[in-house]
Legacy VTK file of the C-alpha trace (Angstrom):
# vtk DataFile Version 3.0
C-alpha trace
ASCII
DATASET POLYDATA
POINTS 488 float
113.094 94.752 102.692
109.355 95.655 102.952
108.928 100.035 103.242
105.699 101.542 104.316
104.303 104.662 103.212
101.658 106.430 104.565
99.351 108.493 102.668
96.087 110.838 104.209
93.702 111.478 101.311
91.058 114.498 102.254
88.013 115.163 100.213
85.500 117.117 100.408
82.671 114.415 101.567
85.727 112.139 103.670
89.206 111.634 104.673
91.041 108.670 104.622
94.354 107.106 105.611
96.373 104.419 103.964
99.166 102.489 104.495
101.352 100.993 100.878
103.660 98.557 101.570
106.397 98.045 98.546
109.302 95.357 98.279
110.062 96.977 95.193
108.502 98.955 92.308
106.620 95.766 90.619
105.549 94.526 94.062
102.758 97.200 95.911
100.277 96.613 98.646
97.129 98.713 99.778
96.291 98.497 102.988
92.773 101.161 104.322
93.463 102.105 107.505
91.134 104.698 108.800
87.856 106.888 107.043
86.062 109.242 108.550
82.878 112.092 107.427
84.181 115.094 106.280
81.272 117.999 105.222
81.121 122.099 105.592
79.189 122.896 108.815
77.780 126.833 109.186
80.298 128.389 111.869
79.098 132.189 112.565
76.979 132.612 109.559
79.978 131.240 107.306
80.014 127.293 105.584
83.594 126.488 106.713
85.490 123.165 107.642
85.885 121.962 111.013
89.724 121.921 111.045
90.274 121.160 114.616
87.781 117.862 113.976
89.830 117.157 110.587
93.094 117.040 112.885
91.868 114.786 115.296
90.725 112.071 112.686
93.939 112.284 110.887
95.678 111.872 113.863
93.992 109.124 115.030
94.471 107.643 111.483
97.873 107.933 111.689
98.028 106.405 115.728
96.138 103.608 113.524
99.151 103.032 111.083
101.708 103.752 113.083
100.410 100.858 115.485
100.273 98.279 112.418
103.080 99.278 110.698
106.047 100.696 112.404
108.144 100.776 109.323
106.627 104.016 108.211
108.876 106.533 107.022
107.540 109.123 104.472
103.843 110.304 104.975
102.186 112.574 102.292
98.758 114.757 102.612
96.648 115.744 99.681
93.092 117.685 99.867
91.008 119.476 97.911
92.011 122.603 96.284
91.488 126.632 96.714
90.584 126.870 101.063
93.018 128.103 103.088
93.545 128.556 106.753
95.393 131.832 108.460
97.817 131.572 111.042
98.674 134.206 113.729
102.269 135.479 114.730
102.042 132.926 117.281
101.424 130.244 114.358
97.977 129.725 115.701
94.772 128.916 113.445
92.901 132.449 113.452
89.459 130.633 112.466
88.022 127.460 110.764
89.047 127.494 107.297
85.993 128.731 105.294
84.996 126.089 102.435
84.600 126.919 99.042
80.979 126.248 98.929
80.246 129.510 100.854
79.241 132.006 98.441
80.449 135.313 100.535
82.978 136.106 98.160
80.900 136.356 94.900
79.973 139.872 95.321
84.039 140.903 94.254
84.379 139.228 91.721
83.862 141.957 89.012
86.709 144.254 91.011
89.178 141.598 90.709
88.556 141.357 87.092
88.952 145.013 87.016
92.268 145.071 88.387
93.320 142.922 85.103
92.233 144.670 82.544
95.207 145.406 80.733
96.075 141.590 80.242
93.409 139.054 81.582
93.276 137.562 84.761
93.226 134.299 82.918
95.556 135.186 80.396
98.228 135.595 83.269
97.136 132.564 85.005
95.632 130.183 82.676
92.961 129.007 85.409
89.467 128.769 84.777
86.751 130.963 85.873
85.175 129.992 88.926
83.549 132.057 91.787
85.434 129.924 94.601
88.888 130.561 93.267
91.469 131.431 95.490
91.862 134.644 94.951
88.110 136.610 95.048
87.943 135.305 98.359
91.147 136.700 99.588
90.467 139.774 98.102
87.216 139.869 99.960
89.416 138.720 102.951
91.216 141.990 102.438
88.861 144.501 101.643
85.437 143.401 103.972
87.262 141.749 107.114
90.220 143.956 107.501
91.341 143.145 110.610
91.513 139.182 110.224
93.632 139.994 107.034
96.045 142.290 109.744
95.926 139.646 111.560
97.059 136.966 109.596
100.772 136.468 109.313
100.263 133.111 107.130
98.060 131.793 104.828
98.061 128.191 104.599
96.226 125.932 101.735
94.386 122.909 103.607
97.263 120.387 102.340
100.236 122.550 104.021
98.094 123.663 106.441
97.944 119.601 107.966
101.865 119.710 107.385
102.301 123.003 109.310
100.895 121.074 112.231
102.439 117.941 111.829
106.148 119.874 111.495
105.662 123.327 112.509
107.287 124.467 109.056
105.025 126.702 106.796
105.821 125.914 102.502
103.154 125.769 99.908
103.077 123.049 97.372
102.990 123.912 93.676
100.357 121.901 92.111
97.188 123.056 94.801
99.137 126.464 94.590
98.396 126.421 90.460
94.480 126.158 91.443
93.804 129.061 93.072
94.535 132.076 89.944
96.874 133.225 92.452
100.176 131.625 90.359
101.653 133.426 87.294
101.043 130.655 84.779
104.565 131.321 82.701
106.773 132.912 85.170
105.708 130.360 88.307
105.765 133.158 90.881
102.992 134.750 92.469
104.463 138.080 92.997
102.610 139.671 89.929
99.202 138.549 91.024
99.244 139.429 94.926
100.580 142.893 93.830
97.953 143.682 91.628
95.153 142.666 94.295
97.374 144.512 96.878
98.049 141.277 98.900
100.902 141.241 101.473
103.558 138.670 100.556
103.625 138.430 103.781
101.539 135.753 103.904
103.055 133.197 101.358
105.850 131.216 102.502
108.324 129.522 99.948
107.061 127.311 97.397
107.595 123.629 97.239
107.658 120.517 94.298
106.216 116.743 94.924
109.047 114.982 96.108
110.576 117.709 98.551
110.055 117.432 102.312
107.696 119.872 104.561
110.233 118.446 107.586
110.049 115.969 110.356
107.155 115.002 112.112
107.102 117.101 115.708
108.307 115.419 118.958
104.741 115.757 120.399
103.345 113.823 117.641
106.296 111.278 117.876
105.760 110.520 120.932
101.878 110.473 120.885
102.847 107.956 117.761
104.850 106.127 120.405
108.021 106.430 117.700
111.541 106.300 118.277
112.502 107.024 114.261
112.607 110.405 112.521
109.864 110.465 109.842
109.502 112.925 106.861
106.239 114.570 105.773
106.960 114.484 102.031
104.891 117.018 99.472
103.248 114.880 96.795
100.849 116.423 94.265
98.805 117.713 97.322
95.447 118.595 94.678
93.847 115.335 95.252
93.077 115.594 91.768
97.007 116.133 90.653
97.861 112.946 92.853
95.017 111.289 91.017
96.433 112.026 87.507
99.732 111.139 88.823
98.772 107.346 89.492
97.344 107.081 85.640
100.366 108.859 84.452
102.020 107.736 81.360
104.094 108.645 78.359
101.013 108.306 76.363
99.050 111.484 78.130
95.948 109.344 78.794
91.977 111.348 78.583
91.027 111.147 82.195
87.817 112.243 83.646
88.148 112.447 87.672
84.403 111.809 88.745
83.770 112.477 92.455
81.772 115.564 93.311
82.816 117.096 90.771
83.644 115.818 87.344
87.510 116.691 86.108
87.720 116.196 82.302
91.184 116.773 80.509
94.525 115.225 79.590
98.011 116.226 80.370
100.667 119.164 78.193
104.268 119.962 78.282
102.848 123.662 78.660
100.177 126.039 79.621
97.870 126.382 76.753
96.390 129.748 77.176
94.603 131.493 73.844
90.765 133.137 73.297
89.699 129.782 72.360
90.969 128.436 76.036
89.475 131.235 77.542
86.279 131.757 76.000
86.013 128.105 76.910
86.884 128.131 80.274
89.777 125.876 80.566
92.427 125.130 83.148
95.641 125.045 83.212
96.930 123.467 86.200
100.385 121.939 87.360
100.869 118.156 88.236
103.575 115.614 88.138
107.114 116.531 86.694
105.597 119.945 86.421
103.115 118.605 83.446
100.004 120.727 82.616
96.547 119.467 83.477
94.717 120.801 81.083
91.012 120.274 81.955
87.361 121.945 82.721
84.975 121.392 85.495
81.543 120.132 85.195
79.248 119.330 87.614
79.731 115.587 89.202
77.720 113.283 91.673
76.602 116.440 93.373
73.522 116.828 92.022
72.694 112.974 91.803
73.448 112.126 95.199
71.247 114.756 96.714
68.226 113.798 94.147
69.038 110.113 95.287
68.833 110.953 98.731
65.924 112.646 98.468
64.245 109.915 96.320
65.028 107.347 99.469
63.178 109.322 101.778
60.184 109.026 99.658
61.314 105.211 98.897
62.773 103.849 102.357
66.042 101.658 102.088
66.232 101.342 98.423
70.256 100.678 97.538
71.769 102.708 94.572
72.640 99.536 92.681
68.703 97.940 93.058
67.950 101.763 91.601
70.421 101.741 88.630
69.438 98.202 87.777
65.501 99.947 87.153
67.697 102.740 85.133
68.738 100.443 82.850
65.509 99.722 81.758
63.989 100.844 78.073
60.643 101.637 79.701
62.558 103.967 81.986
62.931 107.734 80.063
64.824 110.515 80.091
65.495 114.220 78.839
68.318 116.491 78.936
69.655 119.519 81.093
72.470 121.088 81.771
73.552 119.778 85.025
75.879 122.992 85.090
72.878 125.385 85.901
73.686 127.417 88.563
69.927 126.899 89.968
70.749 123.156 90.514
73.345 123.673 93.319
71.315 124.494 96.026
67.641 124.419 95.039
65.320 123.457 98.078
64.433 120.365 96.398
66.752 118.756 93.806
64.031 116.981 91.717
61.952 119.117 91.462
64.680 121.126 89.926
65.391 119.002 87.544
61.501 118.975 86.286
61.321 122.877 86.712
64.645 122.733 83.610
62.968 120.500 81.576
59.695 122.148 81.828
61.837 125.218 80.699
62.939 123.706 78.007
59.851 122.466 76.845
60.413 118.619 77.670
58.468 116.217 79.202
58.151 116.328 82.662
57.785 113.122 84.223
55.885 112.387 87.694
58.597 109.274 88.090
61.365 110.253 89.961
63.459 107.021 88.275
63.415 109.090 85.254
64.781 112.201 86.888
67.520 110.319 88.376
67.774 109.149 84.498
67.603 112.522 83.386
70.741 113.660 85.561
72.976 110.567 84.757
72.587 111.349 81.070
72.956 114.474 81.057
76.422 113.987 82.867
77.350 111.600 80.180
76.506 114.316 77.436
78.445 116.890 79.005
81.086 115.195 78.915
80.799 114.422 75.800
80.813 118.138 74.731
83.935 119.145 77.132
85.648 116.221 75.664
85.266 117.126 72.019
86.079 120.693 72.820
88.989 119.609 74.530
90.177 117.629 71.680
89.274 120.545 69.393
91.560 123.030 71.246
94.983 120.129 71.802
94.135 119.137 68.394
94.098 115.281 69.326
91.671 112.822 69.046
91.208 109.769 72.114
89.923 106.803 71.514
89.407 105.862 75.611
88.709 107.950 78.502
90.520 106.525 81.763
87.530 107.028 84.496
89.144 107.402 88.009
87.659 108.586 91.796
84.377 107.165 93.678
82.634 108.231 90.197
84.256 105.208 88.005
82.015 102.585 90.559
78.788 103.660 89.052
79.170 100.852 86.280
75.467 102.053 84.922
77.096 105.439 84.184
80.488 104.156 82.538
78.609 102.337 79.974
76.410 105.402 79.121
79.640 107.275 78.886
80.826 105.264 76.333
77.575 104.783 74.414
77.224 108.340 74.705
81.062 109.694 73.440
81.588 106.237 71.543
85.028 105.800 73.192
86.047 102.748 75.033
85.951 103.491 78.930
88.215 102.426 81.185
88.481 102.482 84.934
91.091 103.343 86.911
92.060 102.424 89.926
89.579 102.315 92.752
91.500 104.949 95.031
93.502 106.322 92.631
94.417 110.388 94.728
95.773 107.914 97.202
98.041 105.641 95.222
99.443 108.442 93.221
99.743 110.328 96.734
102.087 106.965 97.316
103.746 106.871 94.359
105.326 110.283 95.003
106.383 109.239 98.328
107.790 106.049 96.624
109.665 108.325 94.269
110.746 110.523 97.051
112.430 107.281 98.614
114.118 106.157 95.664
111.986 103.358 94.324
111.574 105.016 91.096
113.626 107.132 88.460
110.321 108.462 86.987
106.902 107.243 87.991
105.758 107.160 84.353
108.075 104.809 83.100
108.489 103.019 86.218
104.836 102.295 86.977
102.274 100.345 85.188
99.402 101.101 87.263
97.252 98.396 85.202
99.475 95.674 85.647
98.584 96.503 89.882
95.003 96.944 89.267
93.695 95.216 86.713
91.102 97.412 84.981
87.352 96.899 83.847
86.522 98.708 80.531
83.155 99.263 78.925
83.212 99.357 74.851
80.378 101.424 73.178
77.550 99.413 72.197
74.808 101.722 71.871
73.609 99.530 75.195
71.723 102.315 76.837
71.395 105.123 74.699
71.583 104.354 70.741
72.422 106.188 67.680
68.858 107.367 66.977
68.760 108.552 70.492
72.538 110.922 70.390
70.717 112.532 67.725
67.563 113.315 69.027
68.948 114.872 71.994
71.504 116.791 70.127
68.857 118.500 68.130
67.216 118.588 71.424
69.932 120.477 73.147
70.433 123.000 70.194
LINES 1 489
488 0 1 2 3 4 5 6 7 8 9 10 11 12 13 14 15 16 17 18 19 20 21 22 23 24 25 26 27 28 29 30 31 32 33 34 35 36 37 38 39 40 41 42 43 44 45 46 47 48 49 50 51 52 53 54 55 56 57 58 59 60 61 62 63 64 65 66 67 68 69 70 71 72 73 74 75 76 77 78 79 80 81 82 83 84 85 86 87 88 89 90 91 92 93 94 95 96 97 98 99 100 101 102 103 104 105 106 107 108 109 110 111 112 113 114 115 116 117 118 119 120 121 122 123 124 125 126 127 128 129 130 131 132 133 134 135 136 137 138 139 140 141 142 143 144 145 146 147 148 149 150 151 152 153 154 155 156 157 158 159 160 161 162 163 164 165 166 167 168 169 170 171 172 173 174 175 176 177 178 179 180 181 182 183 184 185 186 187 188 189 190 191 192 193 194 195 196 197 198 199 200 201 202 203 204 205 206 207 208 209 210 211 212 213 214 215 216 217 218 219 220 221 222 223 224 225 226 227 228 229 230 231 232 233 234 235 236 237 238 239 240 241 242 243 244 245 246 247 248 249 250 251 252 253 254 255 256 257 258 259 260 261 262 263 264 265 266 267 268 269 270 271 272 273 274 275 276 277 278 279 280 281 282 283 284 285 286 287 288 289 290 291 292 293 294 295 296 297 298 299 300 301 302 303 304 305 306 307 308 309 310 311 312 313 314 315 316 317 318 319 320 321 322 323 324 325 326 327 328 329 330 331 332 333 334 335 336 337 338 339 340 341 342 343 344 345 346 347 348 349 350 351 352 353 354 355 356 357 358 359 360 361 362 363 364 365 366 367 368 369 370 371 372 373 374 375 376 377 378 379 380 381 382 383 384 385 386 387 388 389 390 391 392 393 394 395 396 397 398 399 400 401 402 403 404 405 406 407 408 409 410 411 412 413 414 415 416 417 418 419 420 421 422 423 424 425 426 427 428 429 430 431 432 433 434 435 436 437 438 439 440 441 442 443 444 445 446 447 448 449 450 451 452 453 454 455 456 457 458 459 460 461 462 463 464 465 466 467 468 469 470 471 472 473 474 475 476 477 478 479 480 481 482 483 484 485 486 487
């Protein structure tokens, strides 16, 4: 017998549904069912999400499946991490969840800090540093818009959130939970953190693992469905990234780097790995699968390069990204070095120019062609993650010899074989829409189909991978070195 599974993947740029059909564990069929746009828009003077447009699409995505595929019993959400939404008493969304791009909450940073003085924030949490996290923005929730923060009975991250109002039950998953630096990193309770910042617990509800169930979907979305079955909304790894790592998964703890957005570099522990070398390095400790570790950093992705490329096609009408990367390939074609983790190249009024203005800082050529900007950024994504990879390997004490590329990153074949020229590894890419299979897999689990998705799943012998072997193809040996005295 043929079961369906339904899985809604939301990211940050677009949401998608998808329907996997499985005979059994060796047999497994992707089906796309429904994509839509998904960006921030400015809602009174904040850059939130337009939850009430999100709904609709995945809704419709799911009238789309349901229509095709009437076997569907287990559906599973994942999203991106750290936003919320707050509910009323009445269990009604008090405003559009505010994205993580808005910078509103910067200014209390330095008082949360302050409150962990005694023992580190990151020392109790194990998360990384970074200004969107979880919890400076609902401390500035708190302290500068009081009465929202009275009037919030729930907070909801964006995964339960959908599940709240597909069931009407409130839980929060574990492994977006373990993103925001609200989550004790030992002790797996929040209670420690929220009473430090003051928080009510109020607005927490209980705390859920991949593989248990939010609840059933509601009547009213039954019968828009047109259903006459009961079906579960399952909790997978709801951090599209943990879902990601989950369908790459293996005894062997592959190197990974997640490359969407924003570039996800690590590998997978039995346990948090929290020391001054972690810290002072700004790693993460984050839960996935079977309640594994990722431990990884953030850099910088296809942020930066996508708005340079867009603004190099206005200047260069209906030029396609793979005419442009065939032109990067080319020797005559040069390049410099930045760090494409500058704060100043997030939201500079004009991206290339950017880029020139930090190598003119750095007193390298600054070239007039904009090929060689977009150059310039696509190497210097290569060589940073380079560096996070050999710290990484530095602090687990373990050396790789491939990195498994995953997310809409690994289809920029011009940038996988820099990656390996550049960190002389062998590359190898995952699967295409790998958040959504491992979203899948969980559900699969969830249904019985496997014992343990690791040693149950070969996700290679399903998608049959391309690899890239360093060759020194587009950046040699003589060239590493000259841009790593360069860059000291």
């Amino acid at each position: 017998m043929t079961r369906q599974y339904l899985s809604i993947d939301l990211g940050a740029s677009s949401g998608r549904v998808y329907v996997f059909e499985s005979m059994d564990k060796n047999h497994l069929t992707q089906h796309e069912i429904y994509r839509f746009e998904n960006k921030p828009v400015e809602i009174d003077g904040r850059l939130s999400w337009d939850f009430d447009s999100i709904f609709a699409h995945i809704l419709k995505g799911m009238e789309k499946a349901f229509e095709k595929y009437a076997a569907i019993r287990h559906v599973g959400i994942d999203s991106f991490a750290v936003d919320y939404g707050l509910l009323d008493k009445n269990g009604c969304l008090l405003r559009q969840p505010v994205s993580y791009r808005d910078e509103g909450a910067k200014s209390v940073i330095n008082e949360v800090e302050a409150l962990f003085k005694d023992k580190s924030l990151y020392e109790r949490t194990g998360i990384q540093h970074l200004a969107f996290n979880t919890i400076y923005r609902l401390y500035y929730l708190k302290k500068h818009e009081p009465s929202l923060y009275d009037e919030a009975e729930k907070l909801l991250l964006i995964p339960d959130l959908i599940a709240y109002y597909l069931t009407g039950q409130t839980r929060m998953e574990i492994t977006n939970l373990s993103t925001t630096a609200l989550l004790d990193a030992r002790e797996r309770t929040i209670e420690p953190i929220i009473k430090r910042l003051g928080i009510d617990e109020r607005l927490f509800s209980d705390v859920i693992h991949p593989g248990d169930s939010y609840g059933w979907l509601k009547d009213n979305i039954k019968t828009r469905m047109k259903l006459n079955h009961d079906v579960s909304v399952v909790a997978v790894c709801t951090h599209d990234t943990a879902s990601a790592i989950t369908a790459i998964s293996n005894k062997n703890r592959p190197l990974y780097i997640s490359s969407g957005t924003w570039s996800l570099i690590g590998s997978l522990l039995d346990r948090p790995r929290i020391n001054e070398q972690t810290e002072r390095q700004n790693f993460t400790n984050e839960i996935g699968y079977d309640s594994q570790i990722r431990f990884l950093k953030n850099a910088m992705g296809f942020w930066l390069f996508d708005h340079a490329f867009e603004e190099y096609r206005q200047r260069n009408k209906s030029v396609a990204l793979s005419s442009l990367l065939n032109e990067l390939a080319k020797e005559e074609i040069r390049y410099g070095l930045i760090d494409i983790d500058d704060d100043d190249l997030v939201f500079p009024d004009c991206y290339l120019e950017a880029v020139r203005d930090k190598l003119h800082a750095s007193g390298q050529e600054i070239f007039d062609d904009d090929q060689a900007v977009l150059k310039t950024i696509l190497i210097s994504m290569a060589f940073k993650y380079r560096d996070v990879i050999r710290r990484l390997e530095s602090l687990i004490d373990r050396k790789f010899k491939e990195i498994i590329v995953i997310g809409g990153g690994s289809r920029n074949d011009y940038l996988n074989q820099v990656i390996a020229d550049v960190t002389e590894k062998h590359v190898v890419i995952g699967p295409k829409e790998a958040t959504a299979l491992g979203n899948a897999l969980v559900l699969m689990q969830a249904d019985g189909m496997f014992e343990d998705i690791r040693d149950d799943f070969d996700w290679q012998e399903h998608f049959p991978p391309k690899s890239f072997k360093p060759e020194s193809k587009h950046v040699t040996k003589k060239e590493r070195s000259q841009l790593d005295r360069m860059k000291s």
